[in-house]
Backbone as a chain_set.jsonl record, in Angstrom:
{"seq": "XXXXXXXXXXXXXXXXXXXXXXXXXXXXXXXXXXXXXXXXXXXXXXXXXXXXXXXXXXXXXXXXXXXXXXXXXXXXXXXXXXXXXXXXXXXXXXXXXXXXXXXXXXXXXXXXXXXXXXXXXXXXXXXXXXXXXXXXXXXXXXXXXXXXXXXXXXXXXXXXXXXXXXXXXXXXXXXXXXXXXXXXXXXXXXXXXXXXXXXX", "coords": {"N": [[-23.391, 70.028, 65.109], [-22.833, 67.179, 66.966], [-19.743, 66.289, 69.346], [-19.654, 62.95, 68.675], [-19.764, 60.545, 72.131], [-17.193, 59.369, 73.652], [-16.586, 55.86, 74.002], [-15.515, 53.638, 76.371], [-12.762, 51.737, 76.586], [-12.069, 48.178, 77.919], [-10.547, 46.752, 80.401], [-7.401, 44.937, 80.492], [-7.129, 43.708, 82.779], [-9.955, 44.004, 83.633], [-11.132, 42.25, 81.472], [-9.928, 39.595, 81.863], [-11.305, 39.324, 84.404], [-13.639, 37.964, 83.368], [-16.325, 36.117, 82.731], [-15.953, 32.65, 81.09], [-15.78, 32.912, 77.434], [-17.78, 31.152, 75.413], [-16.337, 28.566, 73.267], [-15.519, 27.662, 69.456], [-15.711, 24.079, 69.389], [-13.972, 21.315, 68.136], [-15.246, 19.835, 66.523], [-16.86, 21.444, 65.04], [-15.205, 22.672, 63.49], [-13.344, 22.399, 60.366], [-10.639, 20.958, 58.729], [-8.978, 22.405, 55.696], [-7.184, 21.232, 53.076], [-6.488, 20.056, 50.679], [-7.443, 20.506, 46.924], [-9.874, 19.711, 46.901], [-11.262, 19.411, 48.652], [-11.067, 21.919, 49.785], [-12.714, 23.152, 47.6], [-15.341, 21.93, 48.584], [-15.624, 22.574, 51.031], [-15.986, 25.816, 50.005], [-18.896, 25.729, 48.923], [-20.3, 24.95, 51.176], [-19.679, 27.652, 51.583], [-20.391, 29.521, 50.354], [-23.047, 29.319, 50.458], [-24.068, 31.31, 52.739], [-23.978, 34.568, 53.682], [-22.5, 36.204, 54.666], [-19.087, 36.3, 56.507], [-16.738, 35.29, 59.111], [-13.253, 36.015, 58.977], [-9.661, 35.693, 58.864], [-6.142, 35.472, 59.064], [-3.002, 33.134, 59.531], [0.428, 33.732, 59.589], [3.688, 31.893, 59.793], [5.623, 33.425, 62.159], [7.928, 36.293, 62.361], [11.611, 36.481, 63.365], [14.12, 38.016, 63.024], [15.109, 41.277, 62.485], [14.503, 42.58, 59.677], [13.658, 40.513, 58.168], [11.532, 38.898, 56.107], [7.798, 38.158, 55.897], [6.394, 34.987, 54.621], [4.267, 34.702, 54.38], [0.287, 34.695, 53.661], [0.501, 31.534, 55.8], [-1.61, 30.362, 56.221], [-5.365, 30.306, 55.942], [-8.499, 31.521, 57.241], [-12.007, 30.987, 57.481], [-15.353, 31.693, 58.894], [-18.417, 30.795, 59.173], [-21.859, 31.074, 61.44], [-21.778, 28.988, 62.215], [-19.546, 26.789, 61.915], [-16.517, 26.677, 61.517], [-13.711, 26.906, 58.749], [-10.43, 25.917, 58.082], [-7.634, 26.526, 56.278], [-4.908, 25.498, 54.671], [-2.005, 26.504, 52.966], [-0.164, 24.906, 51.402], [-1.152, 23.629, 49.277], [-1.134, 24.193, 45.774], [-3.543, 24.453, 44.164], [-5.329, 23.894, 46.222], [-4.984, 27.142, 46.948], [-5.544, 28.469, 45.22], [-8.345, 27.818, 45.198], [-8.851, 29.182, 47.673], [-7.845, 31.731, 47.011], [-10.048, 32.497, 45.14], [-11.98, 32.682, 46.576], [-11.652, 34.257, 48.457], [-11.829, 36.618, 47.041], [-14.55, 36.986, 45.977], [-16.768, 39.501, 45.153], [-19.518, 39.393, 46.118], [-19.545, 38.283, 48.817], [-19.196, 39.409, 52.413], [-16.57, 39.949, 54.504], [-15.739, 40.102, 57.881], [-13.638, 41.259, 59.986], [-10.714, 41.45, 62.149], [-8.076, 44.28, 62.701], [-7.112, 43.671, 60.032], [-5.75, 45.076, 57.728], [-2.824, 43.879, 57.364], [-3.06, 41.709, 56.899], [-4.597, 41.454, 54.293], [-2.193, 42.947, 52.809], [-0.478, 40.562, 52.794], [-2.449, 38.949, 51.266], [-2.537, 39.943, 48.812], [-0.131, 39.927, 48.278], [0.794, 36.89, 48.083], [-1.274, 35.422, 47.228], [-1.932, 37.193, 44.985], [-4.606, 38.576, 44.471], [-6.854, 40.974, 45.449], [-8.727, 41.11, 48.301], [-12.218, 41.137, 48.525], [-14.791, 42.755, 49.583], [-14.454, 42.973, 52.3], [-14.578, 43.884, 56.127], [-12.907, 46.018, 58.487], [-13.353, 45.422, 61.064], [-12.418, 47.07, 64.143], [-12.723, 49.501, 62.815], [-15.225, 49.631, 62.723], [-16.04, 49.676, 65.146], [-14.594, 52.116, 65.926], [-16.429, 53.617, 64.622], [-18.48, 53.879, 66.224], [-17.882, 55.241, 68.552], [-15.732, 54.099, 69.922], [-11.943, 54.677, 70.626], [-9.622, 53.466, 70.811], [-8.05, 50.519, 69.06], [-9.79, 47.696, 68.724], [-9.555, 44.788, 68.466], [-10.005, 41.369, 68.851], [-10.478, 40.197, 71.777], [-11.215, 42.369, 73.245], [-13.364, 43.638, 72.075], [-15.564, 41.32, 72.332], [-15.651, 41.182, 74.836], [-17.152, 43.688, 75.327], [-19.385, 42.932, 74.177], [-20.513, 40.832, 74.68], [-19.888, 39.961, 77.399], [-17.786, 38.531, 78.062], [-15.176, 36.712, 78.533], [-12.798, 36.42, 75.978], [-10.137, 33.689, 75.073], [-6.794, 33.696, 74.274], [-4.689, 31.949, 72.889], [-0.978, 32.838, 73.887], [1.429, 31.047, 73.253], [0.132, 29.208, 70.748], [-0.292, 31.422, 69.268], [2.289, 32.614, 68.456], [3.211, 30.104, 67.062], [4.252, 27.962, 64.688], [3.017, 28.297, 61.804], [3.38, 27.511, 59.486], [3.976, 24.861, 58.822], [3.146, 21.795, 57.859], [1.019, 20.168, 59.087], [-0.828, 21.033, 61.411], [-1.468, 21.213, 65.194], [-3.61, 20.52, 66.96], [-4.049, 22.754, 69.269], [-3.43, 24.739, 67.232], [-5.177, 24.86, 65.434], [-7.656, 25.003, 66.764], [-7.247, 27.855, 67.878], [-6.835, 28.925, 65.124], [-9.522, 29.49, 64.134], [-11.562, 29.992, 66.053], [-10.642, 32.295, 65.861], [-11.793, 33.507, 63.532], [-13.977, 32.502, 63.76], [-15.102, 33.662, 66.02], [-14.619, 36.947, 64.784], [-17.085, 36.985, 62.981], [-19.22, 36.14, 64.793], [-18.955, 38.713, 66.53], [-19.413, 40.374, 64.524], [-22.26, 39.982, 63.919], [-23.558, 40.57, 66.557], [-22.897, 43.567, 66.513], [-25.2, 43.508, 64.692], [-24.856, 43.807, 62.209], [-24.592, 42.164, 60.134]], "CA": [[-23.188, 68.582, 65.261], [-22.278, 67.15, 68.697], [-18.878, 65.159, 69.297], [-19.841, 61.785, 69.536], [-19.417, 60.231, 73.181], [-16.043, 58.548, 73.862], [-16.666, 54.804, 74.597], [-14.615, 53.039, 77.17], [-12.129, 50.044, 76.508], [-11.968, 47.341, 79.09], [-8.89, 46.962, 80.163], [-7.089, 43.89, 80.827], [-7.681, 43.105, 83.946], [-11.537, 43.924, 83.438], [-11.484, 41.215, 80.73], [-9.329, 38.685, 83.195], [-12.085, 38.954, 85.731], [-15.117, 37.954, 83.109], [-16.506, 34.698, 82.958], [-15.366, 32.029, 79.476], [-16.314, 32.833, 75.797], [-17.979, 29.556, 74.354], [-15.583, 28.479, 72.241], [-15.777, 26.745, 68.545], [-14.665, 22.792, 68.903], [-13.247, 20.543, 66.795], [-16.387, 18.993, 65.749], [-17.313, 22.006, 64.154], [-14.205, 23.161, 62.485], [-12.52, 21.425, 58.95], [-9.181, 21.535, 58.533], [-8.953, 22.241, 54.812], [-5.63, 21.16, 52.515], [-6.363, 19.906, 48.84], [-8.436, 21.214, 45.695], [-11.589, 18.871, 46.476], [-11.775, 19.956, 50.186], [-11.738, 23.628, 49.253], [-14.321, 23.129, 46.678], [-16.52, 21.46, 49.251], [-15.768, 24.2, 51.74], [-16.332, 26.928, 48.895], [-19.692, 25.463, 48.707], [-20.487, 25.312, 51.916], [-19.578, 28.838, 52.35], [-21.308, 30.572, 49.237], [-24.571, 29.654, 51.514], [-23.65, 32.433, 53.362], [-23.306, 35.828, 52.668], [-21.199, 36.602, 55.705], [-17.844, 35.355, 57.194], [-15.578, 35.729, 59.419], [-11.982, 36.135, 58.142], [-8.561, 35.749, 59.463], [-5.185, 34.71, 58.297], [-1.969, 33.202, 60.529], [1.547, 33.766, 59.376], [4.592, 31.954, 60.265], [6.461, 34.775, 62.895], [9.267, 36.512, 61.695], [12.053, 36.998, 64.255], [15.006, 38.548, 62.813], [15.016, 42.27, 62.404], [14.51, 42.758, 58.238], [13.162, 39.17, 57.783], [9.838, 39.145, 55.227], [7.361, 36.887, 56.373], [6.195, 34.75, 53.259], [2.593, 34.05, 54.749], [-0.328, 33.792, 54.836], [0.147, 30.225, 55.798], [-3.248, 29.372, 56.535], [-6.594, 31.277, 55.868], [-9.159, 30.75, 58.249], [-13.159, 31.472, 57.285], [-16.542, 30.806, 59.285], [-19.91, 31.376, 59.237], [-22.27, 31.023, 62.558], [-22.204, 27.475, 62.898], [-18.727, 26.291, 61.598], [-15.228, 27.587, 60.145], [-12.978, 26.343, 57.917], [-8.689, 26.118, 58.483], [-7.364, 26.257, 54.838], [-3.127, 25.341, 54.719], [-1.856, 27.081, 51.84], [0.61, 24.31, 50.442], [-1.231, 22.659, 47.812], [-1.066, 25.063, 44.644], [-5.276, 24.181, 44.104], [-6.158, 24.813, 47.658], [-4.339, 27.777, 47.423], [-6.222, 29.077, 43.755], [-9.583, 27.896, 45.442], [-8.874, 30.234, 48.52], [-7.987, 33.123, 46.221], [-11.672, 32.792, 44.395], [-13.624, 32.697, 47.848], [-11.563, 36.137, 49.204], [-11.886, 37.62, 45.663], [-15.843, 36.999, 46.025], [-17.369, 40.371, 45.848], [-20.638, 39.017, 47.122], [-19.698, 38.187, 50.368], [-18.314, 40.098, 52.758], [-15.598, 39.395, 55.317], [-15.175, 40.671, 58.511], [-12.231, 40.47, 61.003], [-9.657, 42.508, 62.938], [-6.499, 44.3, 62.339], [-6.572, 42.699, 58.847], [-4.457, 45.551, 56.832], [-1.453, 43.228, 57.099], [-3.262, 40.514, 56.445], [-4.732, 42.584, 52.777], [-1.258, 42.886, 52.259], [-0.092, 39.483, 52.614], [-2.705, 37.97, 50.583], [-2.074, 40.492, 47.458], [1.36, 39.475, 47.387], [1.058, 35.811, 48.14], [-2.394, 34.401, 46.399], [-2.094, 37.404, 43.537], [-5.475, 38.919, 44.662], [-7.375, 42.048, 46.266], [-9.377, 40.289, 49.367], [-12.987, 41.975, 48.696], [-16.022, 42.939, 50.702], [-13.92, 43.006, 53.459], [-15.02, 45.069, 56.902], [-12.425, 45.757, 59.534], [-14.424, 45.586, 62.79], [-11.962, 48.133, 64.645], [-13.396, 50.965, 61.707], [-17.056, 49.74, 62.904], [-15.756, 50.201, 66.587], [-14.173, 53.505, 66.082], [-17.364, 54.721, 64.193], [-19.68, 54.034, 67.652], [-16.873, 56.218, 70.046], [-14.496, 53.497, 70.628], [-11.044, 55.354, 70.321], [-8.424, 52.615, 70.636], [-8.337, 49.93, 68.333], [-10.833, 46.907, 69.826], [-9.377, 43.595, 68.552], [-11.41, 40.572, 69.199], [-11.147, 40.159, 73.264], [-12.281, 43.807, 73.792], [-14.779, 43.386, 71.79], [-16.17, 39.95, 72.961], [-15.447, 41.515, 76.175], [-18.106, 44.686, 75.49], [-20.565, 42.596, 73.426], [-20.905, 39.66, 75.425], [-19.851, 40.18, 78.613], [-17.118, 37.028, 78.619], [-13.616, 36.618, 78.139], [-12.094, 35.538, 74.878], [-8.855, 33.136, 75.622], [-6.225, 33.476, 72.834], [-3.01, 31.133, 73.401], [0.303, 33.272, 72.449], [1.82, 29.949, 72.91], [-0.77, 29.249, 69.202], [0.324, 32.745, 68.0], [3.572, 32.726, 67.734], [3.967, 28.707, 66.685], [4.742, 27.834, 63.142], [1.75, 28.527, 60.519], [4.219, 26.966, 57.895], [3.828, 23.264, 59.301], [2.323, 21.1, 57.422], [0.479, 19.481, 59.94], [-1.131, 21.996, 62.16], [-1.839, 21.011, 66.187], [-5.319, 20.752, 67.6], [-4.227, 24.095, 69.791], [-3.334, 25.426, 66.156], [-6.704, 24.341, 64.537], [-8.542, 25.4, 67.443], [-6.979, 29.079, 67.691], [-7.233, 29.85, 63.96], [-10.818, 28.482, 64.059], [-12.377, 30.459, 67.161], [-10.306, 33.798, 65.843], [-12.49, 33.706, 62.664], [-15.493, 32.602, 64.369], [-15.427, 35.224, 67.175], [-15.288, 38.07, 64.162], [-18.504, 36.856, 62.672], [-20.258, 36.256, 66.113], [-19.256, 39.656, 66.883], [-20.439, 41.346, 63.203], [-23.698, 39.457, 64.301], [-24.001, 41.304, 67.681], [-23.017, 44.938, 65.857], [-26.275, 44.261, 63.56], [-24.247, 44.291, 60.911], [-24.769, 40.378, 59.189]], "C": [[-22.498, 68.331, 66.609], [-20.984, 66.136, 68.427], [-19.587, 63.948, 69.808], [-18.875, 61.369, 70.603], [-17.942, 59.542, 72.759], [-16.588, 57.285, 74.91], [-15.543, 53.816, 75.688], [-13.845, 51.783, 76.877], [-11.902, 49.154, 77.623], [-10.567, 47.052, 79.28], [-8.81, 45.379, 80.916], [-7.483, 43.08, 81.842], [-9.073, 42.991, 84.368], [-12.16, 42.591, 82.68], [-11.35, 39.915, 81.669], [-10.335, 38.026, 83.663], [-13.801, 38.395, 84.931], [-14.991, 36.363, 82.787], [-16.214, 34.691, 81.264], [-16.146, 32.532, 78.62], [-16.665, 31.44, 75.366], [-17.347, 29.728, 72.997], [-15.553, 27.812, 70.955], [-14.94, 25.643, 68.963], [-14.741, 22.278, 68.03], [-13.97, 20.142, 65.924], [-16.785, 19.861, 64.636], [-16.03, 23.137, 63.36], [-14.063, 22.071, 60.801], [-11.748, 21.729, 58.9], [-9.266, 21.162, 56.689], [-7.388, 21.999, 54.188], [-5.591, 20.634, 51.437], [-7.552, 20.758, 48.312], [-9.578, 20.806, 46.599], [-12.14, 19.635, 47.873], [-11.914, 21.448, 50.449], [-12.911, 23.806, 48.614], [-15.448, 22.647, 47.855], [-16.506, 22.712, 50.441], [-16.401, 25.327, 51.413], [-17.861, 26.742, 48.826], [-20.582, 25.388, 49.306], [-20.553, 27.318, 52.374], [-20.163, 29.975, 52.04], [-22.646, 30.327, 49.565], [-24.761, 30.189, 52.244], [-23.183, 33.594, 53.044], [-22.057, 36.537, 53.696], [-20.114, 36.007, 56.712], [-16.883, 35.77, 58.011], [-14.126, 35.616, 58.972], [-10.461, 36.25, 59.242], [-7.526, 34.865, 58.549], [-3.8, 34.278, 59.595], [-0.956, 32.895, 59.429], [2.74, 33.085, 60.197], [5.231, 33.537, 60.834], [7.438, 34.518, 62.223], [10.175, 37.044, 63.152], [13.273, 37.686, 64.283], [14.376, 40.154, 62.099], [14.452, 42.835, 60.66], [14.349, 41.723, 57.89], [11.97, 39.336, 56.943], [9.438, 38.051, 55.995], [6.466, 36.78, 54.328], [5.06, 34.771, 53.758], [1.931, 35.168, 53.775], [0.072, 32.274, 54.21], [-1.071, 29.425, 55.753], [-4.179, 30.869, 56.707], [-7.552, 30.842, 56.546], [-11.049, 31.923, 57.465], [-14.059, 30.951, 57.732], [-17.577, 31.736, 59.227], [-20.257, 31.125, 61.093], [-22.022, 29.887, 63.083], [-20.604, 26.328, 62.317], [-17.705, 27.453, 60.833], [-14.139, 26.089, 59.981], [-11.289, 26.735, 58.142], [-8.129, 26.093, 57.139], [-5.842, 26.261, 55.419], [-3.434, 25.643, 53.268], [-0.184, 26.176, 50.973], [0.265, 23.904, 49.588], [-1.743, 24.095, 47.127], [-2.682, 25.024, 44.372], [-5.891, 24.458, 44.748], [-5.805, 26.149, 47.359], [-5.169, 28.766, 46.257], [-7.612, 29.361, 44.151], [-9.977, 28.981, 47.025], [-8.713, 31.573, 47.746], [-9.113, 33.974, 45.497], [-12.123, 33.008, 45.795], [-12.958, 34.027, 47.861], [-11.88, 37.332, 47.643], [-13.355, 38.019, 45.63], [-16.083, 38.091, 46.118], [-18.796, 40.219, 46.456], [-20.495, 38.789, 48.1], [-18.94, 39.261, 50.959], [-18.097, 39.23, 54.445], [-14.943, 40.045, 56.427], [-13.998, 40.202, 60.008], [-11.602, 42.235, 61.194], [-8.419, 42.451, 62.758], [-5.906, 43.698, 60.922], [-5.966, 43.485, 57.283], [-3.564, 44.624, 56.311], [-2.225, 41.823, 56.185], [-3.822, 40.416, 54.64], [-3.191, 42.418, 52.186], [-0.549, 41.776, 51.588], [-0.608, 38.551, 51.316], [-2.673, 38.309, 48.751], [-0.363, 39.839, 46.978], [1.666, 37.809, 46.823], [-0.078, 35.046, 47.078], [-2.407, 35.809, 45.072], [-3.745, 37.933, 43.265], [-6.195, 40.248, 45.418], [-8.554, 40.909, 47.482], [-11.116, 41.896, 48.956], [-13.595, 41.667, 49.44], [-15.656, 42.522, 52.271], [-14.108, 44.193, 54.168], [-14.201, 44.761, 57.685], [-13.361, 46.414, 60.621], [-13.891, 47.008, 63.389], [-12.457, 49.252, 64.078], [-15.045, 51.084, 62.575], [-17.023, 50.357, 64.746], [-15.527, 51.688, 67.019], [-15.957, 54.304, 65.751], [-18.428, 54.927, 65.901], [-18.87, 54.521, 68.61], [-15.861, 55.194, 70.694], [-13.063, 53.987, 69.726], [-9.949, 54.485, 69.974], [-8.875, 51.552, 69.789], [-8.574, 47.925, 69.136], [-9.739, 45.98, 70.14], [-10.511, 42.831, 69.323], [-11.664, 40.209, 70.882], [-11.392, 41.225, 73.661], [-13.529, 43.446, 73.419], [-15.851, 42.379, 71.804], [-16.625, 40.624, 74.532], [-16.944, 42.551, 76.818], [-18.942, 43.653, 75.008], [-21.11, 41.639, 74.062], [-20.483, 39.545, 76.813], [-18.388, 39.173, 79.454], [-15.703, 38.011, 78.1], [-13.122, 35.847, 76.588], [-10.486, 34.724, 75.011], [-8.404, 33.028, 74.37], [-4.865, 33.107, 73.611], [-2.032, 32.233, 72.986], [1.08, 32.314, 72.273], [1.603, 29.69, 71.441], [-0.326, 30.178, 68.745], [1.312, 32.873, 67.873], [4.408, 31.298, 67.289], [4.173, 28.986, 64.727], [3.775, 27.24, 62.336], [2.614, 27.69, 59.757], [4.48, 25.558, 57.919], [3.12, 23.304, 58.2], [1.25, 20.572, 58.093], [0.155, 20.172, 61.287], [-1.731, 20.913, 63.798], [-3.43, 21.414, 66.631], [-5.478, 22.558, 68.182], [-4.297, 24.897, 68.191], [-4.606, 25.892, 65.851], [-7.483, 25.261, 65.369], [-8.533, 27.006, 67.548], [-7.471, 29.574, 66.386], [-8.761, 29.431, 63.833], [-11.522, 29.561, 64.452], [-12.259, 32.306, 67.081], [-11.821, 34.312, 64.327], [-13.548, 33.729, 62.752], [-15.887, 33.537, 65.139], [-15.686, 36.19, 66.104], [-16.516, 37.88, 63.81], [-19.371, 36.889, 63.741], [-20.437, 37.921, 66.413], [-19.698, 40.848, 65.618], [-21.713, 40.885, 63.771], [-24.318, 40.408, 65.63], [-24.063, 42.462, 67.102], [-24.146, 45.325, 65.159], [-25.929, 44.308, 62.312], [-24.921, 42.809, 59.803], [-25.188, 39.335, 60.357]], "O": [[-21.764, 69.121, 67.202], [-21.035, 65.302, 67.523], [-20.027, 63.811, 70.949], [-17.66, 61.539, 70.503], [-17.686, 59.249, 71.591], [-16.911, 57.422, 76.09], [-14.611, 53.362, 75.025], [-14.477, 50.731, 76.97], [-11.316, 49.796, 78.494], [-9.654, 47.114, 78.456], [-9.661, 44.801, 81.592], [-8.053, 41.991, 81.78], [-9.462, 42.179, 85.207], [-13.194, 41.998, 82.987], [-12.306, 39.3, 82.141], [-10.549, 36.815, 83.6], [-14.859, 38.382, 85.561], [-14.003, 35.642, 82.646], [-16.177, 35.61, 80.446], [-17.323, 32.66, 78.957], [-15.79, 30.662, 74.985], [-17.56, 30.494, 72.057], [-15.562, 26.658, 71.382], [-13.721, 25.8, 69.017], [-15.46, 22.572, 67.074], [-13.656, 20.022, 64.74], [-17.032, 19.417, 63.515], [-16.232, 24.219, 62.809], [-14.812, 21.156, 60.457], [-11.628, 22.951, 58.99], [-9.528, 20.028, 56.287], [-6.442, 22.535, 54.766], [-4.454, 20.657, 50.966], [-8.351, 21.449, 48.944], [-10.25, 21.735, 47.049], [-13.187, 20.263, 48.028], [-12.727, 22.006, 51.186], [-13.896, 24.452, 48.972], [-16.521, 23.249, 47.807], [-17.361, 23.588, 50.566], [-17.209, 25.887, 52.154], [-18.347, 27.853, 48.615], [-21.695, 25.573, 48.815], [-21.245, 27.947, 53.174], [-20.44, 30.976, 52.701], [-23.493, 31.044, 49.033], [-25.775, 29.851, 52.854], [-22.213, 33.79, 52.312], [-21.044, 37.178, 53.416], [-20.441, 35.272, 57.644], [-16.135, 36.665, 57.617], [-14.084, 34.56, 58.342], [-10.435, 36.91, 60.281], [-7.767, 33.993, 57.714], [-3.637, 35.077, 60.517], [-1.186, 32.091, 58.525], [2.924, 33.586, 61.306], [5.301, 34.548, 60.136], [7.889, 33.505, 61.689], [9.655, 37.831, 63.942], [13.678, 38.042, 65.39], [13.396, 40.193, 61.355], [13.803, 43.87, 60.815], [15.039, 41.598, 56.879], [11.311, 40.28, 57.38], [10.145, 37.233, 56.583], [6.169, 37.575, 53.436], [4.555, 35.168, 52.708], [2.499, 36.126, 53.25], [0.065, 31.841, 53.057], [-1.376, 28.289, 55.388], [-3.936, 31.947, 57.248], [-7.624, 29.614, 56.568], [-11.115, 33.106, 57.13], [-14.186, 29.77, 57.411], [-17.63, 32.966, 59.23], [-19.356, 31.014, 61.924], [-22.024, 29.704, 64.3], [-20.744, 25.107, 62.387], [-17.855, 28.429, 60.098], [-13.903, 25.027, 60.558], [-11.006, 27.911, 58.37], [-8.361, 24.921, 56.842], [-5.548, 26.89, 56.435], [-4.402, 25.352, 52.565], [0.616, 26.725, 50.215], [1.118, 23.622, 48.747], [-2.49, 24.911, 47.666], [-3.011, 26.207, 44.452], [-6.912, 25.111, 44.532], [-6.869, 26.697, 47.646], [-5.364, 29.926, 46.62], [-8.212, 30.399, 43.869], [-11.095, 29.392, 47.338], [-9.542, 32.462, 47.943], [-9.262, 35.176, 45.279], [-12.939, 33.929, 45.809], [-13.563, 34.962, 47.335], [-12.069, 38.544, 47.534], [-13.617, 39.182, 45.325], [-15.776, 38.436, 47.26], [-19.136, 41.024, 47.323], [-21.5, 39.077, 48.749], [-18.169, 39.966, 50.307], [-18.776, 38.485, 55.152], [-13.825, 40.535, 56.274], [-13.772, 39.187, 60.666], [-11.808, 43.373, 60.774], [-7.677, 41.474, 62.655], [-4.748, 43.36, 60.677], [-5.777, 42.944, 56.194], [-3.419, 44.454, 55.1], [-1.905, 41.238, 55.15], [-3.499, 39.494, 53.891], [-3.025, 41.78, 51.146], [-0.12, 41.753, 50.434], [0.061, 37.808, 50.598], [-2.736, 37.528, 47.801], [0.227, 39.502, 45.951], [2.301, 37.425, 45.84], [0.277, 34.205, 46.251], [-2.964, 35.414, 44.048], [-4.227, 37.801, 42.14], [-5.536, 40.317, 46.456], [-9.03, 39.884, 46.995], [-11.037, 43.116, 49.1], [-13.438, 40.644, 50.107], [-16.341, 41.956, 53.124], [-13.996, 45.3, 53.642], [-14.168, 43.574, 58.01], [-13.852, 47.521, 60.843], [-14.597, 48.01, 63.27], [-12.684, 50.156, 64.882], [-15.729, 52.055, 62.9], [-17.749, 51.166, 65.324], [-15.989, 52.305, 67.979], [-16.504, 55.197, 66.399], [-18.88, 55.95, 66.414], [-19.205, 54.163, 69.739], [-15.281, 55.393, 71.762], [-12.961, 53.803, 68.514], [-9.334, 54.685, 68.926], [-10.097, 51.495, 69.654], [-7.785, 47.234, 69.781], [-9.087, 45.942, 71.184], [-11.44, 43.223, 70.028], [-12.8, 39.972, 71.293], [-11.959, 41.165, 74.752], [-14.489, 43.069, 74.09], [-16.953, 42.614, 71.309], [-17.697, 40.518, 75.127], [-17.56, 42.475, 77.881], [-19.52, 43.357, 76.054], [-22.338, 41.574, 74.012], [-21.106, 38.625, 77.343], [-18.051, 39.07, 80.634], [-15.386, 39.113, 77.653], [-13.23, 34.635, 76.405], [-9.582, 35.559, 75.035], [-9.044, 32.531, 73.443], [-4.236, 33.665, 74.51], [-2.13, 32.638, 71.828], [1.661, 32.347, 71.188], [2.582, 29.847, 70.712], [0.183, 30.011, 67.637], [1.52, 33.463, 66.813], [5.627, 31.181, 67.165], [4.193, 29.941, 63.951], [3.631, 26.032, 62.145], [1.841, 26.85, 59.297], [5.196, 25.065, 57.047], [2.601, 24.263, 57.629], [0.277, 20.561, 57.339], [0.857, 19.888, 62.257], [-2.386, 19.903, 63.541], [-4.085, 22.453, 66.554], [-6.349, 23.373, 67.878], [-5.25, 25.653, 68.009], [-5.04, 27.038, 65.969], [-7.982, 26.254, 64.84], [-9.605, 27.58, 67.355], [-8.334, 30.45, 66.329], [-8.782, 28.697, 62.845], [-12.128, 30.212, 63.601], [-12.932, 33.2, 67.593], [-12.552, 35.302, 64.36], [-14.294, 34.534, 62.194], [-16.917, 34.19, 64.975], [-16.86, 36.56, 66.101], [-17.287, 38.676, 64.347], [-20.321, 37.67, 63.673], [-21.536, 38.463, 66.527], [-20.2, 41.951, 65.836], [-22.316, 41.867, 64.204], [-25.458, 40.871, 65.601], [-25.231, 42.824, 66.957], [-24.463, 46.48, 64.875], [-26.61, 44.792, 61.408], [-25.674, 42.886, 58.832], [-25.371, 38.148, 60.087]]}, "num_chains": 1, "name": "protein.A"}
């Protein structure tokens, strides 16, 4: 058997220099936050067998702090995603059925923690979930991708992720357009890029 090749990671400044990622807007997001608007989401989404997946957590910044998240669950198909806020007790039941779904499956990056989070918090196993980085490693990529490497190899662009957006406060009620738009474009990019892999 031969070692498979070792694939190259782009490195920062390779990404830097590549032209924009078309990004999901607003038009085609939903910001979800009661029962009814989950259910209509849910309904929307079970016409699809594949999704992208992501979750954002309030940051924790003290040394031995828990974080309670996830605050917000984020899921899209090709042509739209969905922002779920996890305060109303109904939204929060009707997000636990979609990730429980073993018919679909759900791919995204780095989403161990995020497995973790949602066992403790929604009271669930997240199935038919694929972490991308596994699908990366299997084709000779050594380091672990995340989504602007791998935008970066698959498409040739840049993916722009605010950390301004990543380290604000998931635990609002009332999430900011940058918010919306970040957890939106992170969920959509995994699916775009399962779509390039061949995979869904």
């Amino acid at each position: 058997m031969t070692q498979r090749e070792t694939q190259p990671t782009p490195s920062k400044e390779a990404i830097d220099a590549l032209p924009p990622f078309p990004s999901l807007d607003l038009a085609a997001i939903t910001l979800v936050q009661t029962a009814a608007q989950a259910q209509a989401a849910a309904r929307a989404l079970q016409d699809d067998g594949w999704w992208g997946f992501d979750t954002e957590s309030r940051p924790t910044f003290l040394k031995d702090q828990v974080s309670d998240g996830p605050h917000v669950v984020q899921l899209a198909t090709l042509n739209h995603a969905w922002v779920f806020l996890l305060h109303d007790t109904a939204c929060r039941t009707e997000v636990a059925r979609l990730l429980a779904l073993p018919t679909t499956r759900k791919a995204g990056f780095g989403l161990r923690d995020d497995q973790l989070r949602i066992r403790s918090k929604l009271g669930v196993e997240a199935a038919g979930v694929l972490e991308l980085n596994a699908v990366f490693r299997e084709r000779g990529y050594r380091k672990d991708m995340g989504v602007k490497a791998a935008v970066a190899v698959l498409f040739g662009q840049r993916f722009a992720k605010s950390k301004k957006a990543a380290t604000s406060n998931w635990s609002a009620r009332t999430l900011s357009e940058s918010q919306i738009l970040y957890a939106a474009n992170d969920a959509w990019a995994a699916r775009k890029v399962a779509q390039a892999l061949g995979l869904g």
